[in-house]
C-alpha positions in Angstrom: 109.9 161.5 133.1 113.5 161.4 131.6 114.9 159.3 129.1 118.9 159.1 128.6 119.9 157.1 125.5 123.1 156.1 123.7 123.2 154.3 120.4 124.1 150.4 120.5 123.4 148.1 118.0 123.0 144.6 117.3 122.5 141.9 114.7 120.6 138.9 116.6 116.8 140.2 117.1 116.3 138.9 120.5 116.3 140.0 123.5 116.6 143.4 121.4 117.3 145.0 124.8 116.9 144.6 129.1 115.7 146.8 130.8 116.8 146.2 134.9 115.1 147.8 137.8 117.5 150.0 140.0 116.2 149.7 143.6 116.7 146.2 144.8 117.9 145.0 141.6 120.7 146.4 140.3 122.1 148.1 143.7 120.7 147.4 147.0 118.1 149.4 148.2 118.5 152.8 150.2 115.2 154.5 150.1 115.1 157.9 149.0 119.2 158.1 148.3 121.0 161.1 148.0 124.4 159.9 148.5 126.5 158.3 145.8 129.0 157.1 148.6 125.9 154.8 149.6 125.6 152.7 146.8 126.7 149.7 146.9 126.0 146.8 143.8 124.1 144.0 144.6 126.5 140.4 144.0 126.7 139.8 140.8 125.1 143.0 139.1 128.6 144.2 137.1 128.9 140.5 135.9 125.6 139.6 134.3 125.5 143.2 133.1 129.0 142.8 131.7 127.7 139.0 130.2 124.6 141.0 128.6 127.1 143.3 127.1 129.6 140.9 125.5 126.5 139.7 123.8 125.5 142.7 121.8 122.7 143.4 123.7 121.7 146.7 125.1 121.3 147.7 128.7 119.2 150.0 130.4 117.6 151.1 133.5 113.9 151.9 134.4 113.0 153.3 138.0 110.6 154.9 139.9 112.1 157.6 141.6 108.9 159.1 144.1 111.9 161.3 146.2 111.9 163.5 143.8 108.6 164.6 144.0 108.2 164.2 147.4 110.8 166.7 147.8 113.2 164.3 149.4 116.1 164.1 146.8 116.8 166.8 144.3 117.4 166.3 140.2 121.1 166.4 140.9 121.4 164.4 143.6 119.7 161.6 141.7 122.5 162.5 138.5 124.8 162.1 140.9 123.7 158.6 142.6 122.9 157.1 139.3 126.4 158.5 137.5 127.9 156.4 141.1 125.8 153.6 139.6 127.0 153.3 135.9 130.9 154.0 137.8 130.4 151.0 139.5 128.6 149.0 136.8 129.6 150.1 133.4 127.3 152.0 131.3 123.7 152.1 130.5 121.9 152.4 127.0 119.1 154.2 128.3 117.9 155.6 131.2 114.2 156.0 132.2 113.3 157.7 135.7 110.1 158.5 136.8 110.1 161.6 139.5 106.8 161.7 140.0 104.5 160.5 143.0 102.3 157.3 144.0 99.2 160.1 143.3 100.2 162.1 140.9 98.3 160.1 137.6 101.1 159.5 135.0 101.9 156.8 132.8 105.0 156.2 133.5 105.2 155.1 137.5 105.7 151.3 137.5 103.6 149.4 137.1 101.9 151.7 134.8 104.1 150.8 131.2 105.4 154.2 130.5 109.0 154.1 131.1 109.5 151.0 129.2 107.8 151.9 126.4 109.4 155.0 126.5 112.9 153.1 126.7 111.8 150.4 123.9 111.3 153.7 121.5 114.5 155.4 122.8 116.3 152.2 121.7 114.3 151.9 118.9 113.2 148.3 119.6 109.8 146.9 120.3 108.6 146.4 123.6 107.9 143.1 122.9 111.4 141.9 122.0 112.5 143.5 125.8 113.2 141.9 128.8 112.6 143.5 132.1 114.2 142.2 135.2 113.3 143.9 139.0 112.8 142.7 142.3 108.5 143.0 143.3 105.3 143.2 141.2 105.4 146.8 139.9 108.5 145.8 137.8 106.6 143.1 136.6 103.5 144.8 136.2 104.8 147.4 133.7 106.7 144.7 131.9 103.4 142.8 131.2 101.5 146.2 130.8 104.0 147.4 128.0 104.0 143.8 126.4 107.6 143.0 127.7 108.6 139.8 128.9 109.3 139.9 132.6 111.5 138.3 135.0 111.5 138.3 138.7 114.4 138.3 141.1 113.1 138.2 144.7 114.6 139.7 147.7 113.4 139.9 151.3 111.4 142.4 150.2 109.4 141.0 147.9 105.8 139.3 148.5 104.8 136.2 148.3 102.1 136.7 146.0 104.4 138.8 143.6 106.4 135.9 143.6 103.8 133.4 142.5 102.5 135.7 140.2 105.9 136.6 138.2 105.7 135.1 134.7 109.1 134.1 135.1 111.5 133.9 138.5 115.0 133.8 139.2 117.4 133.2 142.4 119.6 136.0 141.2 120.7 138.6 138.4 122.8 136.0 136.7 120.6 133.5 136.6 117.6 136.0 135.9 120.2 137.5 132.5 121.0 133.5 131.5 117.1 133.1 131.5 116.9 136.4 129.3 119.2 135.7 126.7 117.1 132.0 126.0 113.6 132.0 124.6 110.9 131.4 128.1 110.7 128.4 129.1 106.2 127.1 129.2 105.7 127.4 133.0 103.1 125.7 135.8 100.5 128.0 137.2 101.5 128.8 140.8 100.4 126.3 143.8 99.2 127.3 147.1 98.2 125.4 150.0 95.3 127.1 152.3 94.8 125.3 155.7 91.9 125.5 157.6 91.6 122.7 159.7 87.9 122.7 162.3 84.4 122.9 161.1 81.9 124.1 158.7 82.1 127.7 159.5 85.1 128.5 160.3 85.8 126.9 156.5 83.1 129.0 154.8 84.8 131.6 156.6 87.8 131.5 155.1 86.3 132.0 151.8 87.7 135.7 151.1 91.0 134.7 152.0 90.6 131.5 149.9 89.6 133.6 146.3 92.4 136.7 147.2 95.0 133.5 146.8 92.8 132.2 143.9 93.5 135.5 141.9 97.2 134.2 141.6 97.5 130.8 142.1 95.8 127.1 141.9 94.6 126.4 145.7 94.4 123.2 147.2 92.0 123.8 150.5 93.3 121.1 153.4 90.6 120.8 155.3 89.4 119.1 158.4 86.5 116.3 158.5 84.0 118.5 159.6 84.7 121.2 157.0 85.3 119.4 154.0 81.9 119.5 152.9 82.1 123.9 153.2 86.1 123.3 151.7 84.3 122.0 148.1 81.7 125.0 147.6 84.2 127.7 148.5 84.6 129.4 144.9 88.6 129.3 144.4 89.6 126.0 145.5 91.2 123.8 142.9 91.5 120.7 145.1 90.2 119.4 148.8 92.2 117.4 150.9 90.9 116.1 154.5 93.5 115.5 157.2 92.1 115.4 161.0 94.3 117.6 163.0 95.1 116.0 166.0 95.3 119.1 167.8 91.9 120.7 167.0 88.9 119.2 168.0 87.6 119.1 171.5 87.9 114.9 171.7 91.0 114.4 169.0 92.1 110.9 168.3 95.9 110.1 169.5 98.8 111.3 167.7 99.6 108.4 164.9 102.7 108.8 163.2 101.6 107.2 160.5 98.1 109.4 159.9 100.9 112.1 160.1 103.3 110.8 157.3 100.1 110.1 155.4 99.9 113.9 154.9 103.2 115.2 154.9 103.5 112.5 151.9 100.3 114.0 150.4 101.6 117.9 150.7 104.8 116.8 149.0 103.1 115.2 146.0 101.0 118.9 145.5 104.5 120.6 145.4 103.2 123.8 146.5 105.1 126.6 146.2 103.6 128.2 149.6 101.2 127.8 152.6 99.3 129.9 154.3 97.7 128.6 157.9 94.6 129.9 158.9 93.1 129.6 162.6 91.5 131.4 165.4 92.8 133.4 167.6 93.0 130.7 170.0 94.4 128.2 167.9 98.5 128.0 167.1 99.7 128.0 163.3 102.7 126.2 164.8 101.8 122.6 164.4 100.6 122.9 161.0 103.7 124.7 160.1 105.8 122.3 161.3 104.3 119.5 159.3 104.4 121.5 156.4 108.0 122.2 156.4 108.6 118.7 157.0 106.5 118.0 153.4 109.1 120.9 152.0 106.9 123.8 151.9 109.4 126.9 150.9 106.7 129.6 152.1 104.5 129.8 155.2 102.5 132.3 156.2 100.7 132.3 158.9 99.2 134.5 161.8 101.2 133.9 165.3 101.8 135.7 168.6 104.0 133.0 169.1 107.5 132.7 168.0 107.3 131.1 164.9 111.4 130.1 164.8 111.9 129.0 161.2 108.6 127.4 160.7 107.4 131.1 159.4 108.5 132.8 156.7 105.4 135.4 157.1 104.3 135.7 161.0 101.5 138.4 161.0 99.8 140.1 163.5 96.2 141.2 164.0 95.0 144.1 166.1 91.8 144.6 167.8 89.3 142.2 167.5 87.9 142.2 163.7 85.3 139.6 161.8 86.6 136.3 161.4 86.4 136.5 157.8 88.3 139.8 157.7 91.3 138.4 160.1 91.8 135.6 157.3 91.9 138.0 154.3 94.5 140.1 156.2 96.7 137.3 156.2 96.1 136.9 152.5 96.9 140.4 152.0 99.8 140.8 154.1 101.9 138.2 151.3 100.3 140.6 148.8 97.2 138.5 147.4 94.7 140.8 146.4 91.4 141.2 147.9 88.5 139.4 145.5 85.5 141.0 147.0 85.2 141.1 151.4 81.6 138.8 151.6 81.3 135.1 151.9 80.1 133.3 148.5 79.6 129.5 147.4 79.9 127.7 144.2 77.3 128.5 142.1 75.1 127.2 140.3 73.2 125.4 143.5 70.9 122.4 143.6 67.5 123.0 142.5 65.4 122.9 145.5 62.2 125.0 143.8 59.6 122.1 144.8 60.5 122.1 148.7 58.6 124.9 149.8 56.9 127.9 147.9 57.9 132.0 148.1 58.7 133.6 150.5 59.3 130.7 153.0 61.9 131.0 156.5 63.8 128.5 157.6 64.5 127.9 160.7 67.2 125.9 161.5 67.4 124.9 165.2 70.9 122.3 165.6 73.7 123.4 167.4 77.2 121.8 167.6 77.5 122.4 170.9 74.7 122.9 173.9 75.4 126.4 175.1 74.9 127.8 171.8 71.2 126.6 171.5 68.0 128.0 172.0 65.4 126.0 173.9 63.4 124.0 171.6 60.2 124.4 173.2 61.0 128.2 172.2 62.2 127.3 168.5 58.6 125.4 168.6 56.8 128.5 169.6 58.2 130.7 167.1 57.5 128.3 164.2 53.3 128.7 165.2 53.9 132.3 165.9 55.4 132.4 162.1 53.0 130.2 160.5 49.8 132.0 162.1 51.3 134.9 160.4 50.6 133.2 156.9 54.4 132.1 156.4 55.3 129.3 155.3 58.6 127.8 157.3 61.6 125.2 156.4 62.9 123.5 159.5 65.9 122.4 158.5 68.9 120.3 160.6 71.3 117.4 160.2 70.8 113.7 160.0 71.3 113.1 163.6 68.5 116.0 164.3 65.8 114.3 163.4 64.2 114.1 166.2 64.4 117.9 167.2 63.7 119.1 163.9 60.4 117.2 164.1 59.5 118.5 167.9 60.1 121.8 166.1 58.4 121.6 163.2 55.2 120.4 164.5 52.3 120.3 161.8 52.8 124.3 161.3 56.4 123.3 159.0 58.4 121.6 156.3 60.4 119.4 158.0 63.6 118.5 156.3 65.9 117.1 159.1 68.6 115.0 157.7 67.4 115.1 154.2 69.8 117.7 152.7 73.6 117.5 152.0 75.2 121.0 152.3 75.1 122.1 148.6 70.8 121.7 148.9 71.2 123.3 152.4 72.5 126.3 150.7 70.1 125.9 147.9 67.4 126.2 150.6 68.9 128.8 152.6 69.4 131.0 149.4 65.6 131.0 148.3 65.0 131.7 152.2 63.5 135.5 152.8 65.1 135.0 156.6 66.8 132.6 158.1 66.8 131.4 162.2 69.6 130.1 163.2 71.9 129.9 166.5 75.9 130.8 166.4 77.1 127.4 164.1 77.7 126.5 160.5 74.3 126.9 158.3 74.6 130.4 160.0 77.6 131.4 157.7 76.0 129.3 154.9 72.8 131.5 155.0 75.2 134.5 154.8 77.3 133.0 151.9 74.1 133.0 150.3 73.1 136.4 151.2 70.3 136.0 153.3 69.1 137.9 156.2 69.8 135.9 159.3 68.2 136.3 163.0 71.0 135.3 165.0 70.4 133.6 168.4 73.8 134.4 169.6 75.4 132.8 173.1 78.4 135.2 173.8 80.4 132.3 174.6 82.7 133.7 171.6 82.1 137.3 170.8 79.7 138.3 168.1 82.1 140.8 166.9 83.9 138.6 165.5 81.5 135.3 164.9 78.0 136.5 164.0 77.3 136.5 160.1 79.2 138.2 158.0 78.3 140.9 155.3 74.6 140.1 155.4 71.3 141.8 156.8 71.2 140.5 160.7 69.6 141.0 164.0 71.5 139.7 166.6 69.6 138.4 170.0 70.7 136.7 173.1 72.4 138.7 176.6 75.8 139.6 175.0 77.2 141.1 178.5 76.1 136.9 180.5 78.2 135.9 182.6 79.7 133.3 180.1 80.5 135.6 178.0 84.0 135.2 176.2 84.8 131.2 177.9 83.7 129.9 175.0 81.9 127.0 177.1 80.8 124.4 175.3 77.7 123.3 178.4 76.4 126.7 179.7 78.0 127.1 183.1 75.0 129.4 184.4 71.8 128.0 185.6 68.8 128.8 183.0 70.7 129.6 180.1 70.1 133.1 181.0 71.8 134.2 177.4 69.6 132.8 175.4 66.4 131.7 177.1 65.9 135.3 177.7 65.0 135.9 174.5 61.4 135.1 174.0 59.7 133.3 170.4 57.9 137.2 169.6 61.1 138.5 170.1 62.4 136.1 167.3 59.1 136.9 165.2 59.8 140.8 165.3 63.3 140.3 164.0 62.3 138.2 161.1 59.5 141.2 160.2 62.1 143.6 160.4 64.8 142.0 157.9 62.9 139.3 156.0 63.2 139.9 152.0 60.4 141.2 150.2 58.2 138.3 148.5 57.9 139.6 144.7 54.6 139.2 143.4 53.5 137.5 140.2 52.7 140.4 138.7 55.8 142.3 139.4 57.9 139.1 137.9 55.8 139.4 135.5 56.6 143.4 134.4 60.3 142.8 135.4 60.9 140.1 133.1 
C-alpha cells in the first residue's frame, strides 16, 4: 500500500479530515485507467472539494487500485492518472492506494479498514473524527470497519442493497460534503417491500429471499389471501399486508378501482425505499410494478423477460431451470442483499403439539389444491394400514374443508386431525414428524421449512426440478416423463391419472423406510442429556 501525505492543519476538531473514494466518486469511472487524458471529474467534485478546503479541513483519497496487481496498469501510470486527478481537482492531503488483488489477503483492500486507518495516522487524526465518502458498499464497509463515519453517494453502479444499507446517503458530492461538515443526522432503518402474491407455498418459498433483504432492511411481506398465513411465520418479515391480486388466481374477482387504490394508498403510508416482485416464471412482475410506482416506490426489482419500460429499475434474468426458492434469492442477490442461509425456515418457537401423537409418528397429509396433483384416496387409505401394521403410529392431517377425506383416510389405523390445526400447529406437527406424505402443495414446503423428510407424490404438471421440496431429505414418486407433464393442468387431462395412480401404497411405505428419521430411544435421551 502507499500513503502520500502533506501537512494541513486545523483548529475545529471535526470532521478532522475526508477521506473520498476515487473511482466513481471523485472522477468518473474508467476501469483499469492508464491514461491521464481520460479522466474526466465527476460535476461538482472541484467545488465540494474546494468548499471542504475553505473550511480548514483536510482532503484525501483512498482507492483500491486491483490493475496494478493484475498486471494491467503499471506504478507510473497510476502517478501519472492520479497527478491528472489533483490537476484537475486541487490537491490532496493524503493519498492511500491499494495495488493489490481481490485474493491476495491484505488489510488494506476496501472494505477491509486498512487504508483509512492508514490515512487517519498519516494525518495524524483519529479514524473516528473521519469522514469517508465513495460510491458502493466497500467504501462504506472500510469506513465502518475502521470506525469512520460513512457516506454514500450512489451512481448507476451502485446496488440497491448498498444503498439501503449506507449509514448515511447523498444525491451528490456536494450534498454528501454539506452532510460531512454537520454532525449525522439519527436515521430510519431501511424499508423494503417483498411481493409475493399466490399461495402458501410459493410464500414459504420465498423465505430465503425474504431474510437476504432482512439482513439490511425492515421487510413488509405483501402477500396474497391464500399466503398470508405462510407470509407471518417466514423469519424476516417485519409486517404482512394482504392484497388479492387480481391477476393471479385461476378465478380472480374483477378489477375494482377502488380494491386497487386501497393498496397503492397502503404502500404509500409504508414509504419504502424499494420493492422487489417475486413470481414464477409464468407470472409477469409488470402489474405489480406498475402499482407500485403509482404508490411512489423509487426502486423495483423484479425478474422479467418482458420489457419492463420504466416500471424496473432492476429487470433480472434467470437461466436454466433452478429450485423455486433459489430463483427468488437470485433476485435478492442480484441488488446485492446477501444470502442468509439457502433452506426454507419458519418462526420459531412453534406451538406445542407434544400431546397429539407420540415418537416417531408420520403424517400423512392427503389435500390437494387442485385435482391433478392428488393421489387416489383409496391408495392414501391403504398406505395408512400398510404404515400402522408396521407398528407406526400416523397423523392424517388436512384443512377444514377436508374433513371428510381426511377421515376416509384415516380409518381407525390414524390420528385424524382434519381441520383442527391453523398453520403455525401444522408446522408444529410436521416438525416432530419422522416422515411426512404429502402431494405437490403447501404443507409440502411447510414439512421442508421444518426439515423433515418428505415422500413426495409428485404430478409433473409443473416440474419437480423446480417445485418438489427444497433442501430436505426426499423421495420423489409419480411418472415424471406423463403425458401432462409441464401443462400445469389443474384436472388431469389423461384418463387414469396415469402419473400418480401408478404409484402403488408399498411403494409409498418403502420410501418412508428409506428416509424416515431415527426414533431416539429413552435411554439414549437419557445418556445425551
Amino acid at each position: 500500500m502507499e500513503v502520500c501525505v502533506r501537512c494541513r492543519f486545523r483548529s475545529d476538531p471535526y470532521p478532522a479530515a475526508v477521506l473520498f473514494d476515487r473511482d466513481g466518486t471523485l472522477i468518473r469511472d474508467v476501469p483499469y485507467n492508464a491514461d491521464p487524458r481520460r479522466v474526466e471529474p465527476m460535476p461538482g467534485a472541484r467545488e465540494a472539494l474546494d468548499r471542504l478546503r475553505a473550511a480548514g479541513v483536510p482532503v484525501g483519497v483512498v482507492t483500491n487500485q486491483s490493475g496494478v496487481a493484475r498486471g494491467l496498469i503499471g506504478r507510473d501510470e497510476l502517478r501519472a492518472v492520479n497527478a491528472r486527478v489533483e490537476e484537475l481537482l486541487g490537491p490532496f492531503d493524503v493519498w492511500a492506494i491499494c495495488e493489490h488483488g481481490e485474493d491476495d489477503g491484505c488489510d488494506c483492500r476496501k472494505p477491509m479498514p486498512g487504508l483509512i486507518l492508514r490515512a487517519a495516522a498519516a494525518l495524524g487524526v483519529r479514524p473516528a473524527d473521519c469522514v469517508v465518502i465513495g460510491d458502493i458498499g466497500r467504501d462504506m464497509g472500510a469506513a465502518q470497519a475502521a470506525g469512520a463515519r460513512g457516506i454514500l453517494v450512489p451512481t448507476k453502479v451502485t446496488l440497491i442493497a448498498e444503498v439501503l444499507a449506507a449509514p448515511e446517503r447523498a444525491g451528490d458530492i456536494a450534498a454528501a460534503v454539506e452532510a460531512a461538515l454537520a454532525p449525522p443526522a439519527p436515521g430510519r432503518r431501511p424499508r423494503v417491500l417483498v411481493a409475493r402474491s399466490d399461495s402458501l407455498g410459493d410464500v414459504l418459498l420465498a423465505g430465503p429471499a425474504v431474510r437476504a433483504v432482512a439482513t439490511v432492511a425492515d421487510v413488509t411481506l405483501l402477500a396474497g389471501p391464500r399466503g398470508r398465513a405462510a407470509a407471518e411465520l417466514l423469519p424476516g418479515a417485519d409486517r404482512v399486508i394482504e392484497w388479492a391480486a387480481p391477476w393471479v388466481d385461476a378465478d380472480p374477482d374483477p378489477v375494482d378501482p377502488a380494491h386497487v387504490d386501497r393498496l397503492v394508498e397502503r404502500v404509500r403510508s409504508e414509504e419504502p425505499d424499494a420493492a422487489l416482485i417475486l413470481t414464477s416464471f409464468h407470472q409477469s412482475p409488470l402489474p405489480m410494478a406498475l402499482l407500485l410506482r403509482l404508490a411512489g416506490v423509487p426502486w423495483i426489482g423484479a425478474i422479467s423477460e418482458d420489457y419492463p419500460g420504466s416500471l424496473l429499475d432492476l429487470r433480472h434474468r434467470v437461466d436454466g431451470d433452478p429450485p423455486e426458492s433459489e430463483r427468488m434469492l437470485s433476485l435478492a442477490m442480484a441488488a446485492g442483499f446477501p444470502a442468509a442461509g439457502r433452506g426454507l425456515a419458519v418462526r420459531r418457537p412453534l406451538p406445542d403439539v407434544s400431546g397429539l401423537a407420540g415418537p416417531g409418528y408420520v403424517v400423512v397429509h392427503p389435500g390437494t389444491s387442485a385435482p391433478a396433483r392428488a393421489w387416489p384416496r383409496e391408495h392414501f387409505a391403504r398406505a395408512v394400514r400398510l404404515l400402522a401394521a408396521e407398528g407406526r403410529e400416523v397423523v392424517v392431517t388436512g384443512g377444514a374443508d377436508e374433513r371428510e377425506l381426511t377421515a376416509y383416510v384415516a380409518g381407525r389405523d390414524a390420528v385424524d386431525l382434519g381441520g383442527k390445526l391453523d398453520l403455525p400447529e401444522l408446522a408444529a406437527v410436521l416438525d416432530g414428524a419422522a416422515a411426512v406424505v404429502v402431494a405437490n402443495t403447501g404443507p409440502a414446503h411447510l414439512a421442508a421449512a421444518v426439515g423433515a423428510p418428505v415422500v413426495s407424490l409428485f404430478a409433473p404438471t409443473v416440474p419437480a426440478e423446480r417445485w418438489a421440496p427444497y433442501g430436505v431429505p426426499r423421495v420423489v414418486l409419480g411418472d415424471q416423463t406423463a403425458p401432462c407433464a409441464g401443462t400445469r393442468a389443474l384436472t388431469c387431462p389423461v384418463p387414469g391419472h396415469p402419473c400418480l395412480s401408478s404409484v402403488s401404497p408399498a411403494d409409498v411405505v418403502d420410501a418412508v423406510r428409506r428416509i424416515a428419521r431415527p426414533v431416539a430411544s429413552p435411554f439414549m435421551e437419557e445418556v445425551t442429556r
